[in-house]
N, CA, C, O and CB atoms as a CASP TS submission, in Angstrom:
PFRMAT TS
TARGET T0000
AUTHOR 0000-0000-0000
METHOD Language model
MODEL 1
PARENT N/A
ATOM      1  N   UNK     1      71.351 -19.182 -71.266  1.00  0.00           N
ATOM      2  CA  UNK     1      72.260 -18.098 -71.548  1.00  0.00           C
ATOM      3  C   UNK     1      72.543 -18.089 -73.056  1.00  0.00           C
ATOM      4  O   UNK     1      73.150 -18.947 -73.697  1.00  0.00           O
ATOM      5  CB  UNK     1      73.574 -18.240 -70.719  1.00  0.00           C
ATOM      6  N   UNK     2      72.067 -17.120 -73.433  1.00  0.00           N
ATOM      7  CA  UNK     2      72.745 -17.166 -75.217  1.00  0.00           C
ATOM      8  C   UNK     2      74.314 -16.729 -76.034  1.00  0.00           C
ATOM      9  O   UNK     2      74.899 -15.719 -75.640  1.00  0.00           O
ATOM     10  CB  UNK     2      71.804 -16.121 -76.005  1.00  0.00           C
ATOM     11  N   UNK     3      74.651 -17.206 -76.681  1.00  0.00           N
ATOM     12  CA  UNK     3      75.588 -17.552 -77.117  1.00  0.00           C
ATOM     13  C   UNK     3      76.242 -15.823 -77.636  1.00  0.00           C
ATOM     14  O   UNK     3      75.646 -15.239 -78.540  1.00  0.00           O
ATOM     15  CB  UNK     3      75.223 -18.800 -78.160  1.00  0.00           C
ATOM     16  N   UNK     4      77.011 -15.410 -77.214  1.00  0.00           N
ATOM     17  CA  UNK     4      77.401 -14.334 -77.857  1.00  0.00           C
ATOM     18  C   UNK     4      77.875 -14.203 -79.299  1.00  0.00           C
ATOM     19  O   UNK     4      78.803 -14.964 -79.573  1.00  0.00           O
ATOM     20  CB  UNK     4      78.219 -13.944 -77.175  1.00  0.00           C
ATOM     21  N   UNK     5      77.353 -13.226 -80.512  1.00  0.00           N
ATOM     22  CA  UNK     5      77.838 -13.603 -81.642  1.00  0.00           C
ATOM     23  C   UNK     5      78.913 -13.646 -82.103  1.00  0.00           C
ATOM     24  O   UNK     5      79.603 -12.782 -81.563  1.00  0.00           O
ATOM     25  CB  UNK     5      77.461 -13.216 -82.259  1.00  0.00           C
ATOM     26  N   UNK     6      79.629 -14.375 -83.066  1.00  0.00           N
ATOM     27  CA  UNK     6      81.076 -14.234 -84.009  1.00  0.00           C
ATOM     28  C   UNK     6      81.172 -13.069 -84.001  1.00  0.00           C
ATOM     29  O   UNK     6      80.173 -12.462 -84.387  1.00  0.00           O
ATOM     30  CB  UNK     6      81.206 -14.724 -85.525  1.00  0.00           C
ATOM     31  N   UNK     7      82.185 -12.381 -83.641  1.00  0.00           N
ATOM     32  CA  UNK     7      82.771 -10.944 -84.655  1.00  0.00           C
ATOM     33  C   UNK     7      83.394 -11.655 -85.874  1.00  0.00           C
ATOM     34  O   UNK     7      84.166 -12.612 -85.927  1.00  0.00           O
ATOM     35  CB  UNK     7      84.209  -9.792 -83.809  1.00  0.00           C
ATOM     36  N   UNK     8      82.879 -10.971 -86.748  1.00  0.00           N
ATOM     37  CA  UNK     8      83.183 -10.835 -88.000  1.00  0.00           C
ATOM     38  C   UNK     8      84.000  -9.715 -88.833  1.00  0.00           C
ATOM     39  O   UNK     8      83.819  -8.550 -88.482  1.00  0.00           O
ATOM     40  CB  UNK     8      82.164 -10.914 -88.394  1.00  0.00           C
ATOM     41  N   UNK     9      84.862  -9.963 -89.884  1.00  0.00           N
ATOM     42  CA  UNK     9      84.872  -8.489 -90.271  1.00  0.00           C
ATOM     43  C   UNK     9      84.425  -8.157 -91.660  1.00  0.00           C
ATOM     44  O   UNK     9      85.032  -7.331 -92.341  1.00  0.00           O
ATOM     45  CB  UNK     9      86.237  -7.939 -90.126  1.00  0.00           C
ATOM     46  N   UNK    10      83.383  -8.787 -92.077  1.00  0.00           N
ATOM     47  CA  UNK    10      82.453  -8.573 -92.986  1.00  0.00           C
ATOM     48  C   UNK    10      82.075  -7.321 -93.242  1.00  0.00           C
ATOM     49  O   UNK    10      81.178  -7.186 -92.410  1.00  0.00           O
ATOM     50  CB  UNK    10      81.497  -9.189 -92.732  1.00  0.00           C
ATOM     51  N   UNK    11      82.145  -6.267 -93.848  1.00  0.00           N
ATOM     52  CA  UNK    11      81.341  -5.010 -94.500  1.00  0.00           C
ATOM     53  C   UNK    11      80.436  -5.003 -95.784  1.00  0.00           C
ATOM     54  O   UNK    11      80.272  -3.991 -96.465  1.00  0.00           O
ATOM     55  CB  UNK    11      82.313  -4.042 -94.836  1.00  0.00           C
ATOM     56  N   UNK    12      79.918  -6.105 -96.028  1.00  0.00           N
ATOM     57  CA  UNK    12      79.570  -6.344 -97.282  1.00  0.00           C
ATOM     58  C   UNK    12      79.518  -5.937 -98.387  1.00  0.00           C
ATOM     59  O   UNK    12      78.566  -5.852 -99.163  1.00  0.00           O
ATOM     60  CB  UNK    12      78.948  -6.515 -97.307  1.00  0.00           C
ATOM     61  N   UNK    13      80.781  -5.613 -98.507  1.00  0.00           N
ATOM     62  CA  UNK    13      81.468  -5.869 -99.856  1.00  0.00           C
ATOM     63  C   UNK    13      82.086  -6.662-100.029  1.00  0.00           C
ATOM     64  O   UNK    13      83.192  -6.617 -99.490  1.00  0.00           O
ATOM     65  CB  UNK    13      82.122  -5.169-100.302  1.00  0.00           C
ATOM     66  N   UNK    14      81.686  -8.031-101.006  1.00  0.00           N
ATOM     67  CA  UNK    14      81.972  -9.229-101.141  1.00  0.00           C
ATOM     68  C   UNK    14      82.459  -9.083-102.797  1.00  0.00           C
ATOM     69  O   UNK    14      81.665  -9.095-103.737  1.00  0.00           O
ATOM     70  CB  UNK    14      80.704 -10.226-100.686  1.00  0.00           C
ATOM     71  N   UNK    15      83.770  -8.961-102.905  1.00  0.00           N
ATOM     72  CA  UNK    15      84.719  -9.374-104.031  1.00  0.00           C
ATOM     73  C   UNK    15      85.946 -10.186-103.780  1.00  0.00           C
ATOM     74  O   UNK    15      86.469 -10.048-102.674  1.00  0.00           O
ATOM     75  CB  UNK    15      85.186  -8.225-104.653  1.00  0.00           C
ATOM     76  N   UNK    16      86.273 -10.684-104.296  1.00  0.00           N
ATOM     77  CA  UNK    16      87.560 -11.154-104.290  1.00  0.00           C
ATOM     78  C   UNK    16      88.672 -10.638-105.616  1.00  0.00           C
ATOM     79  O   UNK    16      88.559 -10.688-106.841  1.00  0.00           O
ATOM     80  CB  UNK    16      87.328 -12.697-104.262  1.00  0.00           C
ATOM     81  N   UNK    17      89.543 -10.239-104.886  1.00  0.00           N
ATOM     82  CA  UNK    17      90.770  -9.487-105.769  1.00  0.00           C
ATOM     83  C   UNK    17      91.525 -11.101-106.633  1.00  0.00           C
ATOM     84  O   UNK    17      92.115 -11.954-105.970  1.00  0.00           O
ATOM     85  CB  UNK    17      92.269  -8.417-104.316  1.00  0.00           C
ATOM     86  N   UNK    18      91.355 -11.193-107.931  1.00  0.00           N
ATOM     87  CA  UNK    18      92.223 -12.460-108.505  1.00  0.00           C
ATOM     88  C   UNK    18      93.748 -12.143-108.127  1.00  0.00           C
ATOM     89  O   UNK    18      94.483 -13.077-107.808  1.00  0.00           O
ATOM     90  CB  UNK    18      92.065 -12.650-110.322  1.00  0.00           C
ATOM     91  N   UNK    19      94.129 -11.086-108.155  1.00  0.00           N
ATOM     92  CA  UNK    19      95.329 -11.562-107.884  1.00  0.00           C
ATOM     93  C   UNK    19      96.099 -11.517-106.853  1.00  0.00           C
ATOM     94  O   UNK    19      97.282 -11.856-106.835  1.00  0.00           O
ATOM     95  CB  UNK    19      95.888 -11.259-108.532  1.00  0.00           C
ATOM     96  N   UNK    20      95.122 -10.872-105.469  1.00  0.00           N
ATOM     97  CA  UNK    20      95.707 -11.280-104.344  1.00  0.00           C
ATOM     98  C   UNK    20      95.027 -12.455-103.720  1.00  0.00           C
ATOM     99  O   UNK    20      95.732 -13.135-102.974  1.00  0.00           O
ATOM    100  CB  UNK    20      95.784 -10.217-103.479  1.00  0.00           C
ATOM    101  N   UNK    21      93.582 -12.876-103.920  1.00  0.00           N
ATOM    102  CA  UNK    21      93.066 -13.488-103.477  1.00  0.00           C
ATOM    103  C   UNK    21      92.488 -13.394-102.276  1.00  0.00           C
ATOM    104  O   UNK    21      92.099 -14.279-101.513  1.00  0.00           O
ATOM    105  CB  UNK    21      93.538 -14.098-103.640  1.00  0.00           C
ATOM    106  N   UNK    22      92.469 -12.028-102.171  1.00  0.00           N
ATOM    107  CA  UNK    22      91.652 -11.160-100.989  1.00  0.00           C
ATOM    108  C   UNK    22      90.131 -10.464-101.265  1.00  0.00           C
ATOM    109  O   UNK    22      89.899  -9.911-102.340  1.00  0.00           O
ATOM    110  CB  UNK    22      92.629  -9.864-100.604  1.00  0.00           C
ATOM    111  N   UNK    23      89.127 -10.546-100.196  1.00  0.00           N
ATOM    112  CA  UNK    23      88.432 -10.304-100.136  1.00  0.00           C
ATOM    113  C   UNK    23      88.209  -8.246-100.193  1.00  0.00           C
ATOM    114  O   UNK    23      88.590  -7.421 -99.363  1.00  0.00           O
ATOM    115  CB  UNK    23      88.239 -11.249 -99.269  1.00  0.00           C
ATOM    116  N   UNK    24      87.499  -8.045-101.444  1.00  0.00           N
ATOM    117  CA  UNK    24      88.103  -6.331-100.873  1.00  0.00           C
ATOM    118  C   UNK    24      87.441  -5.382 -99.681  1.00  0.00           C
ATOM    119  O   UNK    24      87.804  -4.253 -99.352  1.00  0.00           O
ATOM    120  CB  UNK    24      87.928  -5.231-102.188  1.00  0.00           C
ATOM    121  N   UNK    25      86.564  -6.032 -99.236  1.00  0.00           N
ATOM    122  CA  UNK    25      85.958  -5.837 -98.527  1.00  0.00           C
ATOM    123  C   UNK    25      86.445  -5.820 -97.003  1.00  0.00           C
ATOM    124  O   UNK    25      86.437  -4.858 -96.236  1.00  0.00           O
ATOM    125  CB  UNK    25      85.185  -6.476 -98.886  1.00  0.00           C
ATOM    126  N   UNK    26      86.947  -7.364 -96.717  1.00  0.00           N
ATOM    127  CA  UNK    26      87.312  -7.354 -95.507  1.00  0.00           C
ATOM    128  C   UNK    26      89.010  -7.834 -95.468  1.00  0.00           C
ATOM    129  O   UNK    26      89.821  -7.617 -94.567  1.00  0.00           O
ATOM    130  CB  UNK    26      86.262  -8.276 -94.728  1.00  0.00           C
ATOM    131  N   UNK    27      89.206  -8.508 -96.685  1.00  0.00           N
ATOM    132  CA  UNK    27      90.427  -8.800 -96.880  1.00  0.00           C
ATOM    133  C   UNK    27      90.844 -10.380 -96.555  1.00  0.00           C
ATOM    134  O   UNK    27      91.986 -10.837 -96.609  1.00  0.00           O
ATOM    135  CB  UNK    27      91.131  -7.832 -96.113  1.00  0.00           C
ATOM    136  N   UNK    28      89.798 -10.994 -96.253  1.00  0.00           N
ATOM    137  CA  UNK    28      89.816 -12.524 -95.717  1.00  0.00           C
ATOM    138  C   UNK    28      89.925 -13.204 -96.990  1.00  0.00           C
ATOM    139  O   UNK    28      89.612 -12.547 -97.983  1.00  0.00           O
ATOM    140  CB  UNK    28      88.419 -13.072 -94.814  1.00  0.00           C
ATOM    141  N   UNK    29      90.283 -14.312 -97.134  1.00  0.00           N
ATOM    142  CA  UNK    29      90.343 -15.308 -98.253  1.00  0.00           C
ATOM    143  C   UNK    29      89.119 -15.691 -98.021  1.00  0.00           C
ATOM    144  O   UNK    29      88.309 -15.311 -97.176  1.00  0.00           O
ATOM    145  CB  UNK    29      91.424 -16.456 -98.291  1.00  0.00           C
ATOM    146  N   UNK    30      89.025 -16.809 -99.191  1.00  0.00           N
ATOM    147  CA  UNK    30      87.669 -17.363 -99.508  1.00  0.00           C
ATOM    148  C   UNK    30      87.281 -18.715 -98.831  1.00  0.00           C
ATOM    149  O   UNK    30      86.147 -19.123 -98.581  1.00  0.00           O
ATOM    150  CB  UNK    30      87.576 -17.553-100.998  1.00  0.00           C
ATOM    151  N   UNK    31      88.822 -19.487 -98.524  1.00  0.00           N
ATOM    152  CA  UNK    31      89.007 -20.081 -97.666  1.00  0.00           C
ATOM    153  C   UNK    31      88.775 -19.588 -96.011  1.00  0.00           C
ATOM    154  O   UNK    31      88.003 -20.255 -95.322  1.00  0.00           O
ATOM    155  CB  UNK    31      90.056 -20.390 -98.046  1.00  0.00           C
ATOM    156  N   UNK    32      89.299 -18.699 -95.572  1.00  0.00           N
ATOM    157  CA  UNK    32      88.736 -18.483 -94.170  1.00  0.00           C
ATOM    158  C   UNK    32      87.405 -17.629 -94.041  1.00  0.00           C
ATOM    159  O   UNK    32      86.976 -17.526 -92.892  1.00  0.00           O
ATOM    160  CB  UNK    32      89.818 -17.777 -93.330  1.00  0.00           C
ATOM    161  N   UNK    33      86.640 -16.959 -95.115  1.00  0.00           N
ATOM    162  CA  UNK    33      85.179 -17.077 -95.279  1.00  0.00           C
ATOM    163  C   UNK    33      84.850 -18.187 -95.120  1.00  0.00           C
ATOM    164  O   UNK    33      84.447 -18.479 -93.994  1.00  0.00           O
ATOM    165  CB  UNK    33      84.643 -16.710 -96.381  1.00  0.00           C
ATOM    166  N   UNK    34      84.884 -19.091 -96.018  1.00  0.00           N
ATOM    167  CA  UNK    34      84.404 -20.576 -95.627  1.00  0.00           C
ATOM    168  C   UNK    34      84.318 -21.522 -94.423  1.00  0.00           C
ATOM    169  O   UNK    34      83.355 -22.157 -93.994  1.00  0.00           O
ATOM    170  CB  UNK    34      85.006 -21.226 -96.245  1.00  0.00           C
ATOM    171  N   UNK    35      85.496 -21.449 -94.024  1.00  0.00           N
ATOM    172  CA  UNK    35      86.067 -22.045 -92.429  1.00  0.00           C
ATOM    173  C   UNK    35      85.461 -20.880 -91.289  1.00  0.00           C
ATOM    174  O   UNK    35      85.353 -21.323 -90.146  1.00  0.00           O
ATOM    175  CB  UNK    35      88.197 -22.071 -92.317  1.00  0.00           C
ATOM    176  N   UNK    36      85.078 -19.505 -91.488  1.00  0.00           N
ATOM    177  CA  UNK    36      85.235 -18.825 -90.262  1.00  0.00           C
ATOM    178  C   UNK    36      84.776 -18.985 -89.128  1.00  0.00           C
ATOM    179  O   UNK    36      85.409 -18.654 -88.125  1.00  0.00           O
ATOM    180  CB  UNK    36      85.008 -17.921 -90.346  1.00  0.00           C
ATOM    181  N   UNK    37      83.346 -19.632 -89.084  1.00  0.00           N
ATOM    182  CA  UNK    37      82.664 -20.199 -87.706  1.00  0.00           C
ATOM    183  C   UNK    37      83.334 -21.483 -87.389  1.00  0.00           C
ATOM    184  O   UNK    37      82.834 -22.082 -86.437  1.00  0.00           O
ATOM    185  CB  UNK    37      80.988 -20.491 -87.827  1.00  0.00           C
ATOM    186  N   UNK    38      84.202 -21.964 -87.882  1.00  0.00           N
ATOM    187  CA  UNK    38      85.108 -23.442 -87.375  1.00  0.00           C
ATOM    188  C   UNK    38      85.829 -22.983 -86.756  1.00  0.00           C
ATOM    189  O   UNK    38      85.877 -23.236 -85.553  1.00  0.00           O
ATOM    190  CB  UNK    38      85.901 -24.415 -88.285  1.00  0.00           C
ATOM    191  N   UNK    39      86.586 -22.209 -87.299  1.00  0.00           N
ATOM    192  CA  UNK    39      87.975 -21.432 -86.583  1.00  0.00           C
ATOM    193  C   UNK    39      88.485 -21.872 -85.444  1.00  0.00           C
ATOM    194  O   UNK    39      89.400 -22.624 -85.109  1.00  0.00           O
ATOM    195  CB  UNK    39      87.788 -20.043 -86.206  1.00  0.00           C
ATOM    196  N   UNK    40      87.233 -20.872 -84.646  1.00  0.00           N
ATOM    197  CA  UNK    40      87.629 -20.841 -83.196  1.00  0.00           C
ATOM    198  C   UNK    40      87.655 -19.448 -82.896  1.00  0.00           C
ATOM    199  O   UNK    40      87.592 -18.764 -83.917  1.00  0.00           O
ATOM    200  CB  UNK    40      89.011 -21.529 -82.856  1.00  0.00           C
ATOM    201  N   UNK    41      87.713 -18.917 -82.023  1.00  0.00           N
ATOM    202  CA  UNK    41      88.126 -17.672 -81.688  1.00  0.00           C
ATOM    203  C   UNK    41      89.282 -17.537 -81.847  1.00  0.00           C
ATOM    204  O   UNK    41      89.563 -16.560 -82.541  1.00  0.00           O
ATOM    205  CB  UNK    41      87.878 -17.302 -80.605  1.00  0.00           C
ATOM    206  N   UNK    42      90.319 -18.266 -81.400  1.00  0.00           N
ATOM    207  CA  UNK    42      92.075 -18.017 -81.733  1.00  0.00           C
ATOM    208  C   UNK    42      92.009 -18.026 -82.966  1.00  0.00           C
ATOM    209  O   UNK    42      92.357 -17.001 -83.552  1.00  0.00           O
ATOM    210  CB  UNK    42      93.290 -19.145 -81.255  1.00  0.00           C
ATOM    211  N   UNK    43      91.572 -19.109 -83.689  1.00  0.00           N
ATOM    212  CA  UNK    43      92.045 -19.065 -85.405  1.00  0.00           C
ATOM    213  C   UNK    43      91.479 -17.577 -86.046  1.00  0.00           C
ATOM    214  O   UNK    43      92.044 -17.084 -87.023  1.00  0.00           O
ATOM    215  CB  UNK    43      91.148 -20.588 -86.458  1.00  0.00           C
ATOM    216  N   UNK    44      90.561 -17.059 -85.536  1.00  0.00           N
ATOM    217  CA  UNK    44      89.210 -15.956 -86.199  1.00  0.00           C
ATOM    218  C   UNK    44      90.256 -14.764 -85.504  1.00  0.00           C
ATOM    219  O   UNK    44      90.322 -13.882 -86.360  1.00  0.00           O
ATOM    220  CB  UNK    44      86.968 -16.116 -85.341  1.00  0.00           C
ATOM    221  N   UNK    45      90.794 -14.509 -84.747  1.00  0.00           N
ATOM    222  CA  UNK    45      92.080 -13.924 -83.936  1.00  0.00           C
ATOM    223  C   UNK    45      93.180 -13.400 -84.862  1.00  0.00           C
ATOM    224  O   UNK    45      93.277 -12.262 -85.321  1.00  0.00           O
ATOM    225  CB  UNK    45      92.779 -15.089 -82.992  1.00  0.00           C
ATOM    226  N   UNK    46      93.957 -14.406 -85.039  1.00  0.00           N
ATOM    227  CA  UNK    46      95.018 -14.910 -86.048  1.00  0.00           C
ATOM    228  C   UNK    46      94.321 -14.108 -87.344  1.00  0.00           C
ATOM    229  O   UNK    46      94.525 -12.894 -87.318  1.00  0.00           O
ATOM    230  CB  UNK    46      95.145 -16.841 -86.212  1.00  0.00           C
ATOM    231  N   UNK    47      93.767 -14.453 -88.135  1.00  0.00           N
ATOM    232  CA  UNK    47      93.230 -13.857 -89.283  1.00  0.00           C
ATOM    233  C   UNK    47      93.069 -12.639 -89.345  1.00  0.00           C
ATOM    234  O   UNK    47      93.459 -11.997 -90.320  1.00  0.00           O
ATOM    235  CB  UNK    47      92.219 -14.264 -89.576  1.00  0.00           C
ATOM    236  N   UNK    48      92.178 -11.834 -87.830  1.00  0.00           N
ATOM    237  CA  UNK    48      92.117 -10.708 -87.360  1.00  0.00           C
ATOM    238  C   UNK    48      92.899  -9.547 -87.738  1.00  0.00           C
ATOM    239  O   UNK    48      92.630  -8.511 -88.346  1.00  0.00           O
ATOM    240  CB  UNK    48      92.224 -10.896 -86.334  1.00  0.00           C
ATOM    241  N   UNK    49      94.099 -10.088 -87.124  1.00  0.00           N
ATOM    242  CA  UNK    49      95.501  -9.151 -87.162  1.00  0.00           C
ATOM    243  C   UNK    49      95.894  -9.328 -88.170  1.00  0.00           C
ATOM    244  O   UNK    49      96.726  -8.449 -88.395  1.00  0.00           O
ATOM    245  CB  UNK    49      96.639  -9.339 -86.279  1.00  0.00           C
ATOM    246  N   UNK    50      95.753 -10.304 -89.390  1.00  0.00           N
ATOM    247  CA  UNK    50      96.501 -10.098 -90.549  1.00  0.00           C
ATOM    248  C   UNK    50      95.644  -9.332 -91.400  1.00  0.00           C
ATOM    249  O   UNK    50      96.339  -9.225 -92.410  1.00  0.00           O
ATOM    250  CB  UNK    50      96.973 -11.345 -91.185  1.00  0.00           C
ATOM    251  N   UNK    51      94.661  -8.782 -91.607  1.00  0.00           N
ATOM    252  CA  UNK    51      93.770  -8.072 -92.087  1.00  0.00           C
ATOM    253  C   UNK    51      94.595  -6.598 -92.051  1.00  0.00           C
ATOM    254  O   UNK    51      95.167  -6.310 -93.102  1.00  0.00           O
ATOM    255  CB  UNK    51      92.392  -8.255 -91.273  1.00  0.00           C
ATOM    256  N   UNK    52      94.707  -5.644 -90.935  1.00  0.00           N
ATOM    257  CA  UNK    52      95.415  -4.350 -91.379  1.00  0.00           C
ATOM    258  C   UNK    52      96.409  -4.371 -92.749  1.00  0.00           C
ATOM    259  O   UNK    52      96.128  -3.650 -93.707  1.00  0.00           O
ATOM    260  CB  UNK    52      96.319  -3.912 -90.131  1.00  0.00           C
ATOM    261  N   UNK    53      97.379  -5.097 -92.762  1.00  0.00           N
ATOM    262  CA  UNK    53      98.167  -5.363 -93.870  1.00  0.00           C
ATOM    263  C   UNK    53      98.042  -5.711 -94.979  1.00  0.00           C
ATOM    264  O   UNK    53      98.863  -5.595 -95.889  1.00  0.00           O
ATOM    265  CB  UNK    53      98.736  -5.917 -93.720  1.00  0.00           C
ATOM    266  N   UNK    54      96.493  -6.395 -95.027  1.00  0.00           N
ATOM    267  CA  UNK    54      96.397  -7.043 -96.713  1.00  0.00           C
ATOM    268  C   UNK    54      95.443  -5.872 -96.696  1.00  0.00           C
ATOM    269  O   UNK    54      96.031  -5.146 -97.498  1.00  0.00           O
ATOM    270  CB  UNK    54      95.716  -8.982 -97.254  1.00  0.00           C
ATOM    271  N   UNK    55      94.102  -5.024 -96.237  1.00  0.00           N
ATOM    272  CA  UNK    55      93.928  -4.078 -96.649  1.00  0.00           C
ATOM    273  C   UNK    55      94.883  -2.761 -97.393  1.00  0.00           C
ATOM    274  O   UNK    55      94.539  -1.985 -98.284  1.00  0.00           O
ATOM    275  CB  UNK    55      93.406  -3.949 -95.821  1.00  0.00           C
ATOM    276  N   UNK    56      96.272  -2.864 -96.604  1.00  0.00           N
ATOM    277  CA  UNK    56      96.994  -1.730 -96.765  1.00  0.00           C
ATOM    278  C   UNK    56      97.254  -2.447 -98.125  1.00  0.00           C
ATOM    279  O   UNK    56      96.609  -1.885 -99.010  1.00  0.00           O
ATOM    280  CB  UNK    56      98.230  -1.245 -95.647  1.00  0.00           C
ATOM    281  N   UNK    57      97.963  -3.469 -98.572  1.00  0.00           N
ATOM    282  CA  UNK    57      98.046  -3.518 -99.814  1.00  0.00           C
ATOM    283  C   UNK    57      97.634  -3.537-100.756  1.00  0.00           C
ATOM    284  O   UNK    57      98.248  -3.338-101.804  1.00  0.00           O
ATOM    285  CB  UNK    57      98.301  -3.879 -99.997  1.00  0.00           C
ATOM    286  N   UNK    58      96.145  -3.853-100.599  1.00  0.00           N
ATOM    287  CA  UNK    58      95.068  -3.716-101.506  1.00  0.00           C
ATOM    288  C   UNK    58      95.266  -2.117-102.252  1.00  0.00           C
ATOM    289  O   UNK    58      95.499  -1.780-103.413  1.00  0.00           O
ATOM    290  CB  UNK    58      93.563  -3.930-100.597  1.00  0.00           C
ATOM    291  N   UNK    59      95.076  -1.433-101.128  1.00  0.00           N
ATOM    292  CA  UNK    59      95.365   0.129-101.256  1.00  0.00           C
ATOM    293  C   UNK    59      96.420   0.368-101.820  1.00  0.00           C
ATOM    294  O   UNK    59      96.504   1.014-102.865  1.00  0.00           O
ATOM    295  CB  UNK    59      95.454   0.872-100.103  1.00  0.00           C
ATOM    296  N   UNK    60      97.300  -0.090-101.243  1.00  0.00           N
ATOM    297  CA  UNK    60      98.355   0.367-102.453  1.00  0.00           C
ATOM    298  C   UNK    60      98.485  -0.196-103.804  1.00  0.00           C
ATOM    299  O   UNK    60      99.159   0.457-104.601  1.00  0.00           O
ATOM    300  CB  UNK    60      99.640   0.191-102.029  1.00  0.00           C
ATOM    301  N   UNK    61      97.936  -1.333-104.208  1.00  0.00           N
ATOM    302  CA  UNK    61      97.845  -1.386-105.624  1.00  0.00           C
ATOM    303  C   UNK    61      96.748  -0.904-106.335  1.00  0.00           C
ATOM    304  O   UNK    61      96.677  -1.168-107.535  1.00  0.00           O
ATOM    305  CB  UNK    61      97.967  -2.544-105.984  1.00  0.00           C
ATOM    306  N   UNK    62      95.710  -0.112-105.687  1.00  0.00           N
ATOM    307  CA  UNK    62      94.463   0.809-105.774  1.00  0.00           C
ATOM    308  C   UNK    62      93.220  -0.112-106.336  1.00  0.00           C
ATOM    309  O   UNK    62      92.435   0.120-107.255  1.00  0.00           O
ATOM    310  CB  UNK    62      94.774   2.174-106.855  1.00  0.00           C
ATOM    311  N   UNK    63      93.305  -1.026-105.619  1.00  0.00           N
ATOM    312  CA  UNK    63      92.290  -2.034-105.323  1.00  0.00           C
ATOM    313  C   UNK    63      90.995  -1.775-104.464  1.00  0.00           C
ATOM    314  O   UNK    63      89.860  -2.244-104.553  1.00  0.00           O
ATOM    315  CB  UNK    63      92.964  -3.032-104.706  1.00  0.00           C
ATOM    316  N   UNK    64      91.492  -0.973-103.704  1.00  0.00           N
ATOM    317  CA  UNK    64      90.570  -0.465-102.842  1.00  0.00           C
ATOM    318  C   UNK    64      90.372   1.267-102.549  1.00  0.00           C
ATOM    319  O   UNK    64      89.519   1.665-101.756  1.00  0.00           O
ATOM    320  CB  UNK    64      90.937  -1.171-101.639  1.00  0.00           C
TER
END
């Protein structure tokens, strides 16, 4: 039986904002890029939902 893949929320656009320290792309740190297949599904979860909000702020400082 094969392994179903990670969801990710990768769009590849790979920057990181210096001064939020967000990815502008997906909005993940560089740290949970790094960690993301460790995670877990709960931890990859968790991260999930905090994503709407650091996009929105990105946007509002016209980062994105």
């Amino acid at each position: 039986m094969p392994t179903p893949p990670i969801k990710s929320p990768c769009i590849k656009v790979c920057a990181v904002d210096g001064q939020t320290g967000y990815c502008l792309g997906c909005g993940r740190t560089l740290p949970e890029i790094g960690r993301w297949v460790q995670m877990g599904p709960e931890g990859r979860d968790m991260v999930l939902a905090s994503l709407p909000g650091r996009i929105a702020r990105l946007e509002q400082m016209g980062k994105r």
